[in-house]
C-alpha positions as CSV (number, residue, x, y, z in Angstrom):
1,X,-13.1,28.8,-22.8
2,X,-16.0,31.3,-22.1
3,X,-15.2,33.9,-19.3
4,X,-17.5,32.6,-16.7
5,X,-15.6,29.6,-17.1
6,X,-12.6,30.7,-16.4
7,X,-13.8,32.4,-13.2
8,X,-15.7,29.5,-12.1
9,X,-12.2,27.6,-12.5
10,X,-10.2,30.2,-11.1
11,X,-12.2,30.4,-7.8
12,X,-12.0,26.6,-8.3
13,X,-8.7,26.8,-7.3
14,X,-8.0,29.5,-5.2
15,X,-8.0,29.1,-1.4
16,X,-7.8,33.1,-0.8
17,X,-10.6,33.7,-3.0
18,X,-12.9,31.4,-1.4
19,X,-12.2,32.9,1.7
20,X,-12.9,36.3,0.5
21,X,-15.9,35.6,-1.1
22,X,-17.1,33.7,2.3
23,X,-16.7,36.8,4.0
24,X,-17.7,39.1,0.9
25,X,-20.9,37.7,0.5
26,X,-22.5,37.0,4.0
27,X,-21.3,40.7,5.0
28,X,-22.7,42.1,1.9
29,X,-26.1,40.5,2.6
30,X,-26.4,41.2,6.3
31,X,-24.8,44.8,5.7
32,X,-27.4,45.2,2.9
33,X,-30.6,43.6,4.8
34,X,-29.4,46.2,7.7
35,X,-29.4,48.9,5.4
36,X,-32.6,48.2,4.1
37,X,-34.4,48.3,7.8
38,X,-32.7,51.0,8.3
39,X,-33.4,53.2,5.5
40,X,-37.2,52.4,5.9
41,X,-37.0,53.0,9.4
42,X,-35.2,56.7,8.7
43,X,-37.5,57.2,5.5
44,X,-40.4,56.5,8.4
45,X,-39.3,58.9,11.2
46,X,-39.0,61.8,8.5
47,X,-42.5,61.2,7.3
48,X,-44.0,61.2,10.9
49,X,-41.6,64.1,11.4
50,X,-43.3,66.0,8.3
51,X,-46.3,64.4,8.9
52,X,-46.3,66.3,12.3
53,X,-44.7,69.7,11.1
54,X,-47.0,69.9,8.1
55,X,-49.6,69.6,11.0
56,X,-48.1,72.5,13.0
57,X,-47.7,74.1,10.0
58,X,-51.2,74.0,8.9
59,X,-52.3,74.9,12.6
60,X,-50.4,78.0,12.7
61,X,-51.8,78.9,9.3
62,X,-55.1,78.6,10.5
63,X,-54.7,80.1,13.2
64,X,-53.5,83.1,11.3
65,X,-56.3,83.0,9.2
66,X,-59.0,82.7,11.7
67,X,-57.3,86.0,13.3
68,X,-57.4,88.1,10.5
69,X,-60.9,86.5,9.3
70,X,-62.0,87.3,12.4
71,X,-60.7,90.8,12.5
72,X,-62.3,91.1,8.7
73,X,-58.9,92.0,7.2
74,X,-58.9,90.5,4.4
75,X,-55.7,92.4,2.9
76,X,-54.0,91.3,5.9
77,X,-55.1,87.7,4.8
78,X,-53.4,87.5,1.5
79,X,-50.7,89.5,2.8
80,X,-49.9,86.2,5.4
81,X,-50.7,83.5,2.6
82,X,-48.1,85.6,0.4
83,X,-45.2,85.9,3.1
84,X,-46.1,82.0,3.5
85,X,-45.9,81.5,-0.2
86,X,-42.4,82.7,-0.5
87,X,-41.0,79.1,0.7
88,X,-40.8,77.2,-2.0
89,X,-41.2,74.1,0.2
90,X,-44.7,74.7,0.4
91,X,-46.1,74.4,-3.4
92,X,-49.8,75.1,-3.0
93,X,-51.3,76.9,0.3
94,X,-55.2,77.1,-0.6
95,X,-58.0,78.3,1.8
96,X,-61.0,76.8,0.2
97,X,-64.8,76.9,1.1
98,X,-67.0,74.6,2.1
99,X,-67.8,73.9,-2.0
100,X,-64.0,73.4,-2.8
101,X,-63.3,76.9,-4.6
102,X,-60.4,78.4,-3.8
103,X,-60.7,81.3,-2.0
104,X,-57.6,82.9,-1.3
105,X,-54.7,81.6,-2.2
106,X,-50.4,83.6,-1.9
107,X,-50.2,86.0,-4.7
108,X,-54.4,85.0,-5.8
109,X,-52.8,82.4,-7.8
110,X,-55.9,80.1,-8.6
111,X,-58.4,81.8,-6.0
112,X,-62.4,81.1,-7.9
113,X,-60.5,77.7,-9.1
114,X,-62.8,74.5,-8.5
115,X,-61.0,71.9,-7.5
116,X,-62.6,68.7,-8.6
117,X,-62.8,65.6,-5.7
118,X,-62.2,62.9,-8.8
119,X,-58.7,64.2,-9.5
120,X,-56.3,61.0,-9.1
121,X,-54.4,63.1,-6.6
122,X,-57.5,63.3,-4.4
123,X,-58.4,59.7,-4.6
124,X,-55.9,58.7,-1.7
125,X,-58.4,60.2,0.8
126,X,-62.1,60.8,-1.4
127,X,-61.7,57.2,-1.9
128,X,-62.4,56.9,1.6
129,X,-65.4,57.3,4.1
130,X,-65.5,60.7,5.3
131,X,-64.5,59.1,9.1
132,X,-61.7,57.1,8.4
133,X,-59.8,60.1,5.9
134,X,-56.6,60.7,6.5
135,X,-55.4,64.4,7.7
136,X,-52.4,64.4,5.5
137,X,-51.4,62.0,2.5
138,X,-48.4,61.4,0.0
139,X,-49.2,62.1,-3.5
140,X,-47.3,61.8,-6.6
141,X,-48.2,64.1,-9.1
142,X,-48.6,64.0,-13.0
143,X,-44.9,64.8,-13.4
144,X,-43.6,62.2,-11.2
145,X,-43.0,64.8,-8.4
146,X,-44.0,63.5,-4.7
147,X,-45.5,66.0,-2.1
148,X,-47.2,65.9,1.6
149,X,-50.6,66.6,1.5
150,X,-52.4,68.2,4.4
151,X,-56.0,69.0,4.7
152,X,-56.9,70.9,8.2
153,X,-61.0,71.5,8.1
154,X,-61.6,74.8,9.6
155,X,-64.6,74.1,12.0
156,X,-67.6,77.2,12.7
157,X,-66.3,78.2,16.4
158,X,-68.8,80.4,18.3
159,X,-66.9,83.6,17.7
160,X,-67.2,82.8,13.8
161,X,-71.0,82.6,14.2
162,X,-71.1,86.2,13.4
163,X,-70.9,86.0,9.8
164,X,-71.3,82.1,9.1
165,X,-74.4,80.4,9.6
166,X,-74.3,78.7,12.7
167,X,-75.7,75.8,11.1
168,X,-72.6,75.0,9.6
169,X,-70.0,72.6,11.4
170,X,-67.3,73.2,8.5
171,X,-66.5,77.0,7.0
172,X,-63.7,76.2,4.8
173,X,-60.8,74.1,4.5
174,X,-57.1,74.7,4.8
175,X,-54.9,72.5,1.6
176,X,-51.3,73.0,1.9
177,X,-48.9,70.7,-0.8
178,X,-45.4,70.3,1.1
179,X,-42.7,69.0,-1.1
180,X,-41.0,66.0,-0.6
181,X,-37.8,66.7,-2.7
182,X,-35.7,67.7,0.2
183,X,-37.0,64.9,2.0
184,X,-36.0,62.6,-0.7
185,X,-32.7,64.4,-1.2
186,X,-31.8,64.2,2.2
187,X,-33.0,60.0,2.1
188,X,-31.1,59.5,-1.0
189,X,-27.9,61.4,0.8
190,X,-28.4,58.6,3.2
191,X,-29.0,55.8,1.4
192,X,-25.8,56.2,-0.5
193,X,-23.7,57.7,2.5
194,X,-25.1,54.4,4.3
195,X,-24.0,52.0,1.0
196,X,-20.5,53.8,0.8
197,X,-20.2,53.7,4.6
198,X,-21.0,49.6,4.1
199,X,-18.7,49.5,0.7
200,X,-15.9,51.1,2.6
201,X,-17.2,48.3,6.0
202,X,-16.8,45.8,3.4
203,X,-13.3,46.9,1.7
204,X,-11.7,47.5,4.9
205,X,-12.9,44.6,6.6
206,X,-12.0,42.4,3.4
207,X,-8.5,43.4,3.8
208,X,-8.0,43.4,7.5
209,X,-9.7,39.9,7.2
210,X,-7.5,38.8,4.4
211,X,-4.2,40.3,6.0
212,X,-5.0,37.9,9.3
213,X,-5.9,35.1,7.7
214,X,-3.5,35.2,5.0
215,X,-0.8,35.3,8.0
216,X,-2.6,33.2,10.4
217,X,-4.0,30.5,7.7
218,X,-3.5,30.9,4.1
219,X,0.0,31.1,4.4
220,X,0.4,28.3,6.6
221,X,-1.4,26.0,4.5
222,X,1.0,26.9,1.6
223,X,4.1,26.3,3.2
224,X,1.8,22.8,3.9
225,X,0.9,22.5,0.3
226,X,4.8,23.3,-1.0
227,X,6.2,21.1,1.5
228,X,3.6,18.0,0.3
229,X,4.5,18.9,-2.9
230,X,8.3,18.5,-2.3
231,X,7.9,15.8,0.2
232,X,5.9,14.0,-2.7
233,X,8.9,14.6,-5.3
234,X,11.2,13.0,-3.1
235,X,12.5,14.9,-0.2
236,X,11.5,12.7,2.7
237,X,13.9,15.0,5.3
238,X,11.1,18.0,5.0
239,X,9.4,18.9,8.1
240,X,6.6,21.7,8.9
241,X,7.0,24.2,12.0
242,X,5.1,23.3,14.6
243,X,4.5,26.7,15.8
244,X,0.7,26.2,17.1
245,X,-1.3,24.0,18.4
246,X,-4.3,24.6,16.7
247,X,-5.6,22.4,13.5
248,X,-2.7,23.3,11.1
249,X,-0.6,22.4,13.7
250,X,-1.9,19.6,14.4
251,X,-2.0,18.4,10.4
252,X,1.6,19.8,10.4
253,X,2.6,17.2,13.4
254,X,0.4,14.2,11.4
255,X,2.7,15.4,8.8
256,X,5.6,15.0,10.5
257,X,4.8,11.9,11.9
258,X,4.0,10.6,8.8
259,X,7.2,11.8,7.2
260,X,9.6,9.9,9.8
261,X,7.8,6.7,9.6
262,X,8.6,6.9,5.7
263,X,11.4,8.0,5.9
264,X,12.2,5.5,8.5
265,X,10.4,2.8,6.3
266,X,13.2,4.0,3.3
267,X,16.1,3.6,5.4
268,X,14.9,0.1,6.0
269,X,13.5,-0.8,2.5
270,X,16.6,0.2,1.1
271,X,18.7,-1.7,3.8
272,X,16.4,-5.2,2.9
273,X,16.7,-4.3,-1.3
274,X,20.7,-4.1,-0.6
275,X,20.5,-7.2,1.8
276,X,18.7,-8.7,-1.0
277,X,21.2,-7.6,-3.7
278,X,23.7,-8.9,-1.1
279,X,22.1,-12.4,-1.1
280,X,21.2,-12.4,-4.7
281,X,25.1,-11.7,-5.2
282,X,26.0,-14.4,-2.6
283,X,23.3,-17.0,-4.7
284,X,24.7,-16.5,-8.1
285,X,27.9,-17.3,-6.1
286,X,26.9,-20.3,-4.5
287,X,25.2,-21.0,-7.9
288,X,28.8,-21.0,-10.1
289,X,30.7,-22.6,-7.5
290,X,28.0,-25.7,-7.4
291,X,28.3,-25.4,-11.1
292,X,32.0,-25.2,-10.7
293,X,32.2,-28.0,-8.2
294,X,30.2,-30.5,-10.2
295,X,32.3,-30.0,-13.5
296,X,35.3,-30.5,-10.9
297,X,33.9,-33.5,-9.5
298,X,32.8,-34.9,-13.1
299,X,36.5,-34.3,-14.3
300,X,37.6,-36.3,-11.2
301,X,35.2,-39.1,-11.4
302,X,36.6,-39.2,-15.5
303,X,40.4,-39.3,-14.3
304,X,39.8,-41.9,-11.8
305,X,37.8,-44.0,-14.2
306,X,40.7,-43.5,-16.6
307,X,43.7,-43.1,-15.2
308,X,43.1,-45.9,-12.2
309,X,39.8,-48.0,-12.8
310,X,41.0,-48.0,-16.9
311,X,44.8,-49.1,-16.7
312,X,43.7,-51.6,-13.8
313,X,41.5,-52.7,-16.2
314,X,43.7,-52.8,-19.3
315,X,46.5,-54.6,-16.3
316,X,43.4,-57.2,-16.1
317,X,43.3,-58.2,-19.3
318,X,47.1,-58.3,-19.7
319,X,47.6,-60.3,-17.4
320,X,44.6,-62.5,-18.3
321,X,46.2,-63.3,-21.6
322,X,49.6,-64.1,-20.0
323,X,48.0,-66.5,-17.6
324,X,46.6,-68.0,-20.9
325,X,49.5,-68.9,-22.4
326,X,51.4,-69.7,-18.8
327,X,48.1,-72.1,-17.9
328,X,49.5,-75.7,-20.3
329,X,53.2,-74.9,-20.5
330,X,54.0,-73.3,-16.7
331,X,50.8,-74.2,-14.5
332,X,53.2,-73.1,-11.5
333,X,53.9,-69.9,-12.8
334,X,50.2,-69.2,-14.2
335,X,48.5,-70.2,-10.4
336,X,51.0,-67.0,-9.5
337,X,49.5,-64.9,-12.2
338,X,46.3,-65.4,-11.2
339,X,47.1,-65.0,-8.0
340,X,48.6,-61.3,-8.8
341,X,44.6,-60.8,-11.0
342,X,43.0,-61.5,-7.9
343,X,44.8,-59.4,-5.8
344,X,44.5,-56.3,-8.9
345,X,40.7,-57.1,-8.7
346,X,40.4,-56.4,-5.0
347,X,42.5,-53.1,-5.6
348,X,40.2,-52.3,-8.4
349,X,37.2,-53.1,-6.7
350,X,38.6,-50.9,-4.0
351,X,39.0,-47.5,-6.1
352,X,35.3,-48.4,-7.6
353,X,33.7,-48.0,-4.2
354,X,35.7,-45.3,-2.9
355,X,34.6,-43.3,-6.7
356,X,31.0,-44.5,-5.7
357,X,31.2,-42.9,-2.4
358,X,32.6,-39.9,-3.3
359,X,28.8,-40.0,-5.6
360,X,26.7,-40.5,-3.3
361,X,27.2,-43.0,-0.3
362,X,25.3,-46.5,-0.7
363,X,24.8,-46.8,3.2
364,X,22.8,-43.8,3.2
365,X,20.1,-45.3,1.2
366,X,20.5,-49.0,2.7
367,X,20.8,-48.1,6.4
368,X,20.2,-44.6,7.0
369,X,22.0,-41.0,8.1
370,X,23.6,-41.9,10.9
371,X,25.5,-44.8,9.9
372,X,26.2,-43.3,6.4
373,X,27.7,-40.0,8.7
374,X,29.4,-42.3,10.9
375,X,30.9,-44.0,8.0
376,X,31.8,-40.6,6.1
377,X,33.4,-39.2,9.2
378,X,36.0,-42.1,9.7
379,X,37.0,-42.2,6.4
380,X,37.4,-38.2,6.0
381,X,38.8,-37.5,9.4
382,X,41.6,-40.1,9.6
383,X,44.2,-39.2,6.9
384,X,43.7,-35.7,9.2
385,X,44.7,-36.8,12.5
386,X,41.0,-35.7,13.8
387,X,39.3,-37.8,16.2
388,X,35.9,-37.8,16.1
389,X,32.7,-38.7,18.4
390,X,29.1,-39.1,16.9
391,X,26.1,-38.7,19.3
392,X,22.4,-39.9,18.0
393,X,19.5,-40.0,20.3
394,X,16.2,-41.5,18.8
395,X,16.8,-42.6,15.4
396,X,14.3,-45.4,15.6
397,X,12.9,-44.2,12.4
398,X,14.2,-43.4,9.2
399,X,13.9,-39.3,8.4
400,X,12.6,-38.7,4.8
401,X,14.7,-39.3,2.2
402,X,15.3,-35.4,0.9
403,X,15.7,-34.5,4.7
404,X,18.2,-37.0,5.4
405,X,20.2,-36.3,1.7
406,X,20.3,-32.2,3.1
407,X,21.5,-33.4,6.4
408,X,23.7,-35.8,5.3
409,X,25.3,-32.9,2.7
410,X,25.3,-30.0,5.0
411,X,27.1,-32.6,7.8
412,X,29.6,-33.4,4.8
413,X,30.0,-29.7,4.1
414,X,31.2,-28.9,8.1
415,X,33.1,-31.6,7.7
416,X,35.1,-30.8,4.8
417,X,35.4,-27.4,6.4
418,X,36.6,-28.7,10.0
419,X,39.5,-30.5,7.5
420,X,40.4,-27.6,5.7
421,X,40.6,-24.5,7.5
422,X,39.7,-25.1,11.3
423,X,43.0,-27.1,12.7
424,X,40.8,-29.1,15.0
425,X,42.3,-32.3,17.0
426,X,38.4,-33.1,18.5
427,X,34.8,-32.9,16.8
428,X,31.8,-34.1,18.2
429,X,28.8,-35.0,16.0
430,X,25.2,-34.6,17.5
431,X,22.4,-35.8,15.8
432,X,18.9,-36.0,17.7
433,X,15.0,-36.3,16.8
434,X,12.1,-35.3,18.8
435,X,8.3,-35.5,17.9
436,X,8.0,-32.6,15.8
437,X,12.5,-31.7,15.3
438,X,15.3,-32.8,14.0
439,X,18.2,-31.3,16.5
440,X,22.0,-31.6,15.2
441,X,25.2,-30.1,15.8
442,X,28.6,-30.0,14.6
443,X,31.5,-28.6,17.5
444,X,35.2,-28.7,17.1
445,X,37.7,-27.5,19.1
446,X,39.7,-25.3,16.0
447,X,40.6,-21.8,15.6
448,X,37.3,-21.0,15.1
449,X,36.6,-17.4,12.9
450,X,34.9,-13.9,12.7
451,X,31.4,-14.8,11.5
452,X,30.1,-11.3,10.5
453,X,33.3,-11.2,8.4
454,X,31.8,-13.9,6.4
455,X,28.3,-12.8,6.7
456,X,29.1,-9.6,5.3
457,X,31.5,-11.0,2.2
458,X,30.5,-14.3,1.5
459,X,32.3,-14.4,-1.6
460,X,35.3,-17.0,-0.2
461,X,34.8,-20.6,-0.5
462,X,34.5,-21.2,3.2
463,X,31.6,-18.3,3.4
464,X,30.2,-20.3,0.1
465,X,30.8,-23.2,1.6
466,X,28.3,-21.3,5.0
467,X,25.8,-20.0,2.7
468,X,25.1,-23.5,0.8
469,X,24.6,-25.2,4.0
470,X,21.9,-22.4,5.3
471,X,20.4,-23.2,1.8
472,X,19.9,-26.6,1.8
473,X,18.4,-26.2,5.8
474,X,16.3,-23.5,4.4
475,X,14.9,-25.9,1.7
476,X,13.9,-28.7,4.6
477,X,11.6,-25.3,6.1
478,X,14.6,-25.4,8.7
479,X,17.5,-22.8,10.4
480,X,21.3,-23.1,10.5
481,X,22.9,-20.9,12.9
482,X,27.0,-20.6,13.3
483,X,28.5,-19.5,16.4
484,X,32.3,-18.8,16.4
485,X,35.1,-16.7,17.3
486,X,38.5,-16.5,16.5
487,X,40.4,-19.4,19.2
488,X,37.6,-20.6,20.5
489,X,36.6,-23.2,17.9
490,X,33.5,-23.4,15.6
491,X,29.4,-24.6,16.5
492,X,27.2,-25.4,14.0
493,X,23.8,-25.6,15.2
494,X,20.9,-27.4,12.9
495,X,16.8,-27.4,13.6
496,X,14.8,-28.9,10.7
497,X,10.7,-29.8,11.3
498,X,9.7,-33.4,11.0
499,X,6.8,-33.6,8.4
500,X,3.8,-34.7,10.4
501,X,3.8,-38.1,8.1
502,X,7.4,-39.5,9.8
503,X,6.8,-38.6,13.1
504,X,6.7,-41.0,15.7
């Protein structure tokens, strides 16, 4: 992966570095753009500054050589422009005349020169009308080197008459070449004192910036970031400090929110997947004991058919073949066994119907639930002792044929139950519909029992017994609900919806 890449990438994912170059690169452009101004501003109040001690300078040099002009000592002259020549600041001092030769000059170095006006270091001001010439230029010469250029025209005053023609406004012209290298030197010193002073701004600021931040923000938001990370591998208990009110905080208290409603959201989810573990255990149950019961009940049905409906038969036709013989020799004797078939037949007929009720009773389908209850609960309850009373209210109309088999079913369930296990003298049977609801009940005055105990193990045949008669409710889009306590007897309350199609 090319290195720019990898920067690119690592800045990519670096919170700290982001910050630092947020702060790195504004500062280093305002800091720099500051700089800039300033330096030009400095670099312009030394050039005025030389610009106006070249002048004195220049003044004081002409006045020095107006004095001894004047006083015709022309030793005394080159004596001044040699003490003057000894600073090396000044590169060139020339007194010139009014032709541009050099006339004196410190130590007569090029005095009778002629300088020429087309010299590229004298185009910054020959280039220009006479009026509008500058008194001092900056001029860069053939070896790179920059120096301040001041030209001070020496004007014909009254007392120089004497030997100039009067005639003349200009008798010679004063050229002194300051060098700017100290200038420079001393600009450059700046410039870079000024560009450490902003590298060591920038440095100091960088890390007294990142040291706040870094305490105040960047390590909040990791502790954020590690705690999401945990929280997202599983460890819903993690919550952040809420030590500020200020955006983290307030992200660390969504946080935290967030975390006790899923956490709260687990608890419950993992309640409702063991309630439905619970119930799937209770089902599979319910499922094997219905399995159970119908094998049961098939093995019965088989025994009855051939221990008591098969000999009774087999009894039948023996005696059928005695009357046979009896009927021409003893007609006395074979009107008695016929007699004793008729009365087997009756008995036989008897333990048919009670095998077909025990199936599935016929008066249900002929004449409805009530009556097919009715008749159930006599025949159930009165080997037991139990009397029983059956209420219905507005069974003008037959209930569908599913609703009425579920009612009829869950009814025979309670009342297998109430035989059983509740020790009950009294039960009252209530059966009621309405417009839109079937309303029954199912009371007896027994020992009654600890519901939740068989809410919360349903595994016994009595809680089976509970859950198969909530199932086949549930099926009609209806509710069972058991209220009980131990002594105080058992009510089993019963709401199923009449489909809009059988109501009244």
């Amino acid at each position: 992966m090319p290195l720019s890449r990898l920067v690119l990438d690592f800045i990519h994912r670096s919170l700290r570095l982001k910050v630092t170059l947020g702060l790195v690169l504004p500062l280093v452009g305002i800091l720099g753009i500051f700089t800039a101004i300033e330096y030009a501003r400095h670099r312009e109040v030394m050039f005025n500054t030389l610009s106006f001690l070249a002048s004195q300078t220049s003044r004081v040099i002409e006045n020095g050589i107006q004095h001894e002009m004047l006083s015709q000592d022309t030793v005394g002259l080159q004596h001044m422009l040699d003490s003057i020549g000894e600073d090396k600041t000044l590169r060139i001092v020339y007194l010139l005349d009014t032709k541009g030769r050099v006339v004196f000059a410190p130590e007569a170095e090029g005095v009778g020169q002629q300088l020429d006006n087309h010299d590229p270091t004298c185009q910054p001001c020959h280039r220009l009308p006479a009026e509008v010439r500058p008194g001092s230029v900056v001029v860069t010469l053939p070896d790179g080197q920059r120096i301040f250029r001041s030209m001070n025209p020496i004007k014909n005053q009254l007392k120089c008459q004497g030997c100039h023609d009067p005639n003349e406004k200009l008798i010679g012209l004063l050229l002194t070449d300051i060098s700017m290298a100290p200038l420079e030197s001393t600009l450059d010193n700046d410039l870079l004192a000024n560009a450490l002073w902003w590298i060591g701004t920038i440095v100091t600021t960088v890390l007294v910036v990142n040291l706040a931040i870094s305490r105040m923000v960047i390590r909040r938001l990791e502790d954020v970031a590690q705690t999401l990370a945990q929280f997202g591998r599983g460890q819903l208990g993690l919550r952040l400090p809420l030590d500020s009110p200020d955006e983290i905080g307030q992200l660390g208290a969504a946080f935290n929110r967030m975390g006790q409603r899923i956490q709260s959201e687990e608890v419950e989810n993992r309640a409702l997947s063991e309630n439905l573990r619970h119930e799937a255990g209770q089902r599979y149950q319910l499922l094997k004991r219905l399995i159970t019961v119908q094998e049961e009940e098939r093995k019965r049905v088989a025994r009855d058919l051939h221990d008591d409906l098969g000999q009774d038969l087999a009894g039948l036709a023996v005696n059928v073949e005695v009357a046979e013989r009896l009927i021409e020799e003893q007609p006395r004797q074979a009107r008695a066994q016929l007699q004793r078939i008729r009365a087997l037949l009756a008995e036989t007929t008897n333990r048919a119907y009670d095998i077909i009720l025990s199936l599935r009773p016929s008066a249900l389908d002929d004449l409805g639930l009530v009556p097919a209850l009715r008749s159930h609960a006599e025949r159930v309850l009165k080997d037991a002792a139990i009397q029983v009373e059956i209420e219905a209210q507005n069974f003008s109309r037959r209930l569908p044929p599913e609703i009425e088999t579920a009612l009829f079913r869950t009814y025979q369930e309670a009342l297998n139950n109430v035989v059983r296990h509740s020790g009950a003298k009294r039960v009252h049977l209530k059966l009621a519909t309405g417009d839109r609801l079937f309303e029954g009940e199912i009371a007896d005055d027994g020992r009654g029992f600890d519901v939740h105990d068989f809410q919360s193990n349903g595994n016994s045949a009595r809680g089976l017994g509970l859950l198969g008669m909530q199932e086949r409710v549930a099926q009609c889009g209806g509710t069972l609900k058991v209220i009980s306590q131990v002594g105080t007897g058992t009510q089993i309350q019963i709401s199923v919806p009449i489909p809009e199609t059988h109501r009244e």
